[in-house]
C-alpha positions in Angstrom: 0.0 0.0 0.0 2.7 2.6 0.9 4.0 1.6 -2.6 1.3 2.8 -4.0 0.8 5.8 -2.6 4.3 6.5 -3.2 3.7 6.2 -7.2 0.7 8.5 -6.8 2.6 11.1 -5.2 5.1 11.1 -7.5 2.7 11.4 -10.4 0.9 14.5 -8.8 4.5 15.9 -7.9 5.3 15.6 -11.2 1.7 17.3 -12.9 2.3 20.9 -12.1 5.5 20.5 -14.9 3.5 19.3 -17.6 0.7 21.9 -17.2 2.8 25.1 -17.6 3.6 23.6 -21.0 1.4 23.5 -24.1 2.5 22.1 -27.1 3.4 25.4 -29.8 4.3 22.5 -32.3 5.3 19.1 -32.6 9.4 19.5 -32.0 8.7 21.6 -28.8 5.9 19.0 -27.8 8.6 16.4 -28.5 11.2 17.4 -26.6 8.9 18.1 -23.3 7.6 14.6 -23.8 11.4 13.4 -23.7 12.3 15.5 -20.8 8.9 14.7 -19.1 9.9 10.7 -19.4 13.7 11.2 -18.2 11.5 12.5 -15.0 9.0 10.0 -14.6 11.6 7.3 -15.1 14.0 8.8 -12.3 11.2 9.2 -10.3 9.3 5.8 -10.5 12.5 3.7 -10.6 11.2 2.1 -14.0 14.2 0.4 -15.8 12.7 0.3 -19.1 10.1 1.9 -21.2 8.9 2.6 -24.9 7.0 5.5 -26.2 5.0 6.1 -29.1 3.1 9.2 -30.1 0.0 9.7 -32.8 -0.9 12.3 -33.7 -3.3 13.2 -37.0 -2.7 9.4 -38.0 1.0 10.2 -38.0 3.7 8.7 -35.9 5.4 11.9 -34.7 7.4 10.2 -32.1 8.7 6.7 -31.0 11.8 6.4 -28.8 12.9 3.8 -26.7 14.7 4.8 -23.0 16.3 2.9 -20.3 17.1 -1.1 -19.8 15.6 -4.4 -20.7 17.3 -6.5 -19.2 18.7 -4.6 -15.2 21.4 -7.4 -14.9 23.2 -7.7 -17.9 22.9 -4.2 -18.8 20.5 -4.7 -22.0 19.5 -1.6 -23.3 15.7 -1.2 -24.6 15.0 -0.6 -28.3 12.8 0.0 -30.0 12.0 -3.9 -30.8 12.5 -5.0 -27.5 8.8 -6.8 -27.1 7.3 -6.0 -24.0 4.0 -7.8 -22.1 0.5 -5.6 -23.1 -1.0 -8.2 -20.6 -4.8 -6.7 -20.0 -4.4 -3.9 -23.2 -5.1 -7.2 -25.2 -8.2 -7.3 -24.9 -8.6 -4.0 -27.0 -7.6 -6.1 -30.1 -10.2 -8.8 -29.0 -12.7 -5.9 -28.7 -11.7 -5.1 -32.3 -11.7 -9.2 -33.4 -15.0 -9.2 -32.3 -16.4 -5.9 -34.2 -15.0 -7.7 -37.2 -17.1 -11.0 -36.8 -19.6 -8.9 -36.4 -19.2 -6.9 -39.5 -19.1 -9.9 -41.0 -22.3 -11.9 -39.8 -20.5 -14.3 -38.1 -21.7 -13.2 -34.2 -24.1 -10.6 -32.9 -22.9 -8.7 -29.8 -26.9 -8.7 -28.3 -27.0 -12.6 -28.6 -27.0 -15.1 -25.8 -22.9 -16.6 -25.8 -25.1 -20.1 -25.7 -25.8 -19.1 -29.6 -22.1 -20.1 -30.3 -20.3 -22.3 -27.2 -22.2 -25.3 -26.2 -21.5 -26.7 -22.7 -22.3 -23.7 -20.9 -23.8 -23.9 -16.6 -27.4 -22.9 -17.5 -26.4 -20.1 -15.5 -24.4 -18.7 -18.0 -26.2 -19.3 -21.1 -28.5 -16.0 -21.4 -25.6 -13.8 -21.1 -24.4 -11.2 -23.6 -21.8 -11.2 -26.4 -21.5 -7.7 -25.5 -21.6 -8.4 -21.9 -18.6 -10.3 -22.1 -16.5 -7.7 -23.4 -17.8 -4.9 -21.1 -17.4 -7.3 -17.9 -21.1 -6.9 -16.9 -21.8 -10.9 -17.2 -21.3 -11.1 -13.7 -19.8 -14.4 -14.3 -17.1 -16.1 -11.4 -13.9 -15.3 -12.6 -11.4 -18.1 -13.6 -8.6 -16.4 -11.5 -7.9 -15.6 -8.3 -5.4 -13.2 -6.3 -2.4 -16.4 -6.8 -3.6 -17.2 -10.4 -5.6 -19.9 -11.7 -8.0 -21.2 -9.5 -6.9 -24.3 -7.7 -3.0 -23.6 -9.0 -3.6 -26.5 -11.2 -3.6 -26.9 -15.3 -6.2 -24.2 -17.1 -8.3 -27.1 -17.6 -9.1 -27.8 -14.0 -9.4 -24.2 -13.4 -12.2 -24.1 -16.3 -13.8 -27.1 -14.2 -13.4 -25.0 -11.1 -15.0 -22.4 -12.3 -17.7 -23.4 -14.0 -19.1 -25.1 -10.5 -19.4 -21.6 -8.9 -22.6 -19.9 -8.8 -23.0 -16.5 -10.7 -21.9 -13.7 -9.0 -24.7 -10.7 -10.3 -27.5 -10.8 -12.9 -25.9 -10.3 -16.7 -25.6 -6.5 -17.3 -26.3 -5.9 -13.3 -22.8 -4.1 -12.1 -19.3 -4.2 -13.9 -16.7 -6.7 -12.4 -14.1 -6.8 -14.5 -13.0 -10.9 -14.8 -10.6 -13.0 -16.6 -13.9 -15.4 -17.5 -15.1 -13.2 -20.0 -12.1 -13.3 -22.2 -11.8 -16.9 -22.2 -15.4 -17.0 -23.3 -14.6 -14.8 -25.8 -11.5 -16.7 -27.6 -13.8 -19.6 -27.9 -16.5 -17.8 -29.6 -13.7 -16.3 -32.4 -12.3 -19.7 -32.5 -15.7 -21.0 -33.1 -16.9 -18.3 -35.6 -13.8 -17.9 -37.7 -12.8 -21.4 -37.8 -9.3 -20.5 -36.4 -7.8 -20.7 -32.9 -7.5 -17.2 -31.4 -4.0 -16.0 -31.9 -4.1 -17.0 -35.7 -7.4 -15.2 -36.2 -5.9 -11.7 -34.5 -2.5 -12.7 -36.2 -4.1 -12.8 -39.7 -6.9 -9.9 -39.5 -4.8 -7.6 -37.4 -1.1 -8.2 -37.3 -0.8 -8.9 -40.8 -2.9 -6.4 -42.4 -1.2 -3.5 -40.1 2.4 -4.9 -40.3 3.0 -6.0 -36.9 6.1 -8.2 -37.2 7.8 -7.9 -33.8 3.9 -8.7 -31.9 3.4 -12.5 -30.4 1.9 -14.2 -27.7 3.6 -15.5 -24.2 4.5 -15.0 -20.9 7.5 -14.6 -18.9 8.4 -18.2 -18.6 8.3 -18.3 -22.3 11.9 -18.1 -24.5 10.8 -15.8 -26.4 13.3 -13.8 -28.5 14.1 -9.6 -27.6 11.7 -9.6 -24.8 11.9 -7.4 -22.2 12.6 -8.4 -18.6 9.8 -7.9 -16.0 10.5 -6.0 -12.7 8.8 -4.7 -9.5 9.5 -3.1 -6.7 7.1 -4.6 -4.6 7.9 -6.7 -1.3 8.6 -10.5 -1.7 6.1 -12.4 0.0 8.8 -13.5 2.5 10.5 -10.1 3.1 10.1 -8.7 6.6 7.9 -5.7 7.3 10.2 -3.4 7.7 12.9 -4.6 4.7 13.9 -1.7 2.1 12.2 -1.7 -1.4 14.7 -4.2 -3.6 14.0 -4.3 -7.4 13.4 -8.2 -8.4 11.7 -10.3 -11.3 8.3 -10.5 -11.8 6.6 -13.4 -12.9 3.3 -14.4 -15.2 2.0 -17.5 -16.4 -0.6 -16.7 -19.1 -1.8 -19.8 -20.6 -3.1 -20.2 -23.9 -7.0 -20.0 -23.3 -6.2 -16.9 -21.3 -4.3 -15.1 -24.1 -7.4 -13.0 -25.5 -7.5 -11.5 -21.7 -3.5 -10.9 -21.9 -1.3 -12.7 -23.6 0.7 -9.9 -26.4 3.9 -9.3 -26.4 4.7 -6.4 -28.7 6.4 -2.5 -29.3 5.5 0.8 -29.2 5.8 1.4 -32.7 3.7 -2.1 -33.7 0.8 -0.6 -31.4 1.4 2.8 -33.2 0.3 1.3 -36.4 -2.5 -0.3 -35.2 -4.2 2.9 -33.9 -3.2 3.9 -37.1 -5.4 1.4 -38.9 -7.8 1.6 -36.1 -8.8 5.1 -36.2 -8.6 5.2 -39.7 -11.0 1.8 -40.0 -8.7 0.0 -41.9 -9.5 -2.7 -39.6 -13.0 -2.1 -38.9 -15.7 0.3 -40.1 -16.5 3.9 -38.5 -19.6 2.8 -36.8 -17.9 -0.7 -35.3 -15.6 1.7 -33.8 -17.7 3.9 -32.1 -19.8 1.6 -31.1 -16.5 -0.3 -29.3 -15.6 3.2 -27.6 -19.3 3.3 -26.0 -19.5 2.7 -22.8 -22.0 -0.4 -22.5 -25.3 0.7 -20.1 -26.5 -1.6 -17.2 -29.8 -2.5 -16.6 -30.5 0.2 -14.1 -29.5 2.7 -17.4 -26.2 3.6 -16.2 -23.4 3.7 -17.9 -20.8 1.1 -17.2 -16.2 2.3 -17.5 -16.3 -0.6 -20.6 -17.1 -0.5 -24.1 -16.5 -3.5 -26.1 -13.0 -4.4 -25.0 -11.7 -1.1 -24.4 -11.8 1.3 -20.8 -13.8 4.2 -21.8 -12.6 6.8 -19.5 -14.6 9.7 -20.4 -17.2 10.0 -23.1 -18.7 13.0 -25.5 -17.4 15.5 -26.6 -14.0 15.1 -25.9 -13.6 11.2 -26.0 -10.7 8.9 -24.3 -10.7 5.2 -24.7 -7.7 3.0 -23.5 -6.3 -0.2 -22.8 -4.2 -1.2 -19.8 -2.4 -3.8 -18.3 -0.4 -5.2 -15.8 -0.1 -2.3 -14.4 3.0 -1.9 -16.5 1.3 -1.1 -20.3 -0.9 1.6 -21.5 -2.4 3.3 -24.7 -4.7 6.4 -24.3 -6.9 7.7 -27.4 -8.0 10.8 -27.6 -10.4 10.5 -30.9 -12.0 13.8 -31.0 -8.3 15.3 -31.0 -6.9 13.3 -33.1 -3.9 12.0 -30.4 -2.6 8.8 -29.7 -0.5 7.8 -26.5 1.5 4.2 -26.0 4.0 3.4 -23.7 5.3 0.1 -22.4 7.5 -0.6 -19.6 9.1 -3.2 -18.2 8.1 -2.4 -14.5 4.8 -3.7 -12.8 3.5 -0.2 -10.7 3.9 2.1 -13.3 0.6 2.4 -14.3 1.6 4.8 -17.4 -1.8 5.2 -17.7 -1.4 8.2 -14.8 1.3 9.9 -16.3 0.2 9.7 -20.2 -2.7 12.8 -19.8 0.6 14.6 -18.8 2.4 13.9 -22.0 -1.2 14.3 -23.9 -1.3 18.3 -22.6 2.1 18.8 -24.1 0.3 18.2 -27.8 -2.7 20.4 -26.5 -5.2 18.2 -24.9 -6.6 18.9 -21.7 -7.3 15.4 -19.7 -7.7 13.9 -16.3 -5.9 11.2 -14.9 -8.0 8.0 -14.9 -10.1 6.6 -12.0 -8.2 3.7 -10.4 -11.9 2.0 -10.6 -11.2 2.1 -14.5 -7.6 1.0 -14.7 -6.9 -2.5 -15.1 -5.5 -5.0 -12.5 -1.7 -6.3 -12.4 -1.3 -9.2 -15.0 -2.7 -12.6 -13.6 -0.8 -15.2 -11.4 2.0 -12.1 -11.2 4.6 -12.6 -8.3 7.8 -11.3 -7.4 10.7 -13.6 -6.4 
């Protein structure tokens, strides 16, 4: 807890510097980003981090700062891959929109249209309730991963035992459950597993090369080594913050919930293509940046796979995860933010409305309620 009120201090410390500023044009915005992240990097101890910046659907600035790798003194580029963990499920969000363009699923049916073998419990939710986490489904995780600590498998038994935790469309709790659910209806639909049907709609069409699925116990090539400076489990109370790995098992079925590993500049074009519906139409897209309603009218923070932190006139939609990875959109200003960092406590979702008023646009840091959750079965040893 003191950890993270230490981060939010920082953060607010750090505020008043970025709103004396307002971009006069891109160089000047540029170089107060780059100062701006020389700060925040000193200041939250983060050893690595990417940057990308979008601005009229042009890249105006991608840089790579700090270390991948701590120990052996690997510096980060900008191919190094790091985890998106949670900001995945923006590019399920837009898998789905495209099966739906397509006539393959409707978002308003029943998931019992397309998966078989469903608790009765389940069956009458949502397409679209899955991807706004209002099912109120039990979630397939809990705080030290998969439930029981066994195989996925067993964890899918586990889960599927436990009774409902709200009505479908009753209250947003964001779960794991949801994503898994949602995999197997794209693998169902398109004929394809998961990661080849986002592989051969998204990556490919965008040019994506350095993007791939995994986890930390994974060999996978130019990845970026994951830190935190959060206690060990078996350090004493009083013991001084150490930096030390960070571990994440994210197993196949979970990988539409978490499971890229990418760069800034791969993300860059996808927002790209994104925003200028290369990928999907206009109106897919804003219906995936509207926050879905519950039944009570409200408005829930989710649209369809994206965190929709503030709504008409001046939009912002994100995706965040692991507490580590962040993109911020800013639609109605044209502005893009993504940055990636190998250090879990970050949150770069706090300090990117800092870097979005150097390029003119006024925002508020998001609600903690809205920011997504440290990457699943994540420890420190």
């Amino acid at each position: 807890m003191r950890s993270t009120y230490r981060v939010i201090l920082m953060v607010a410390l750090l505020f008043p510097l970025c709103a004396q500023a307002r971009a006069g044009n891109v160089d000047t915005a540029n170089q107060q980003t780059r100062q701006f992240i020389g700060r925040t990097m000193d200041a939250l101890r983060i050893p690595g981090l990417q940057i990308a910046v979008i601005q009229d659907g042009k890249v105006v600035l991608s840089e790579s700062h700090g270390l991948a790798n701590v120990e052996n003194g690997l510096p980060a580029t900008r191919t190094t891959r790091f985890p998106l963990n949670s900001a995945t499920k923006s590019f399920t969000g837009v898998a789905m929109m495209q099966l739906a363009e397509a006539g393959k699923v409707n978002l308003d049916a029943p998931i019992s249209t397309y998966l078989a073998d469903l608790p009765e419990a389940w069956r009458g939710v949502r397409v679209r309730q899955l991807l706004a986490h209002t099912s109120g489904l039990p979630d397939i995780l809990d705080a030290q991963g998969l439930l029981g600590g066994g195989s996925e498998q067993a964890a899918w038994a586990a889960v599927t035992r436990l009774p409902v935790e709200a009505a479908p469309g009753a209250r947003f709790t964001y779960n794991q459950t949801n994503y898994v659910l949602l995999a197997r209806i794209i693998a169902a639909q398109s004929a394809m597993p998961y990661d080849r049907y986002v592989a051969t709609r998204q990556f490919d069409v965008v040019g994506m090369p350095s993007t791939t699925f995994g986890d930390s116990y994974d060999l996978i090539a130019n990845s970026a080594t994951i830190y935190s400076w959060f206690p060990r489990r078996t350090d004493a109370p009083d013991a001084a913050p150490r930096l030390s790995h960070w571990f994440y098992d994210m197993t196949p079925g979970l990988w539409a919930g978490g499971g890229m590993l990418t760069t800034a500049d791969d993300v860059a074009q996808w927002l790209v293509a994104v925003s200028g519906n290369r990928l999907i139409n206009a109106a897919s897209t804003r219906r995936m940046w509207t926050p879905e309603r519950l039944i009570d009218g409200s408005e829930g923070p989710w649209g369809d796979g994206w965190a929709v932190l503030q709504g008409a006139p001046q939009r912002q939609v994100a995706g965040m995860g692991g507490a580590r990875s962040a993109f911020i959109v800013y639609p109605d200003q044209g502005l893009a933010i993504v940055v990636l960092t190998n250090l879990v406590g970050a949150n770069p979702q706090n300090f990117i409305p800092q870097i979005a008023a150097f390029y003119g646009v006024d925002a508020p840091v998001p609600t903690v309620s809205r920011a997504a959750r440290p990457s699943p079965a994540g420890s420190r040893r």
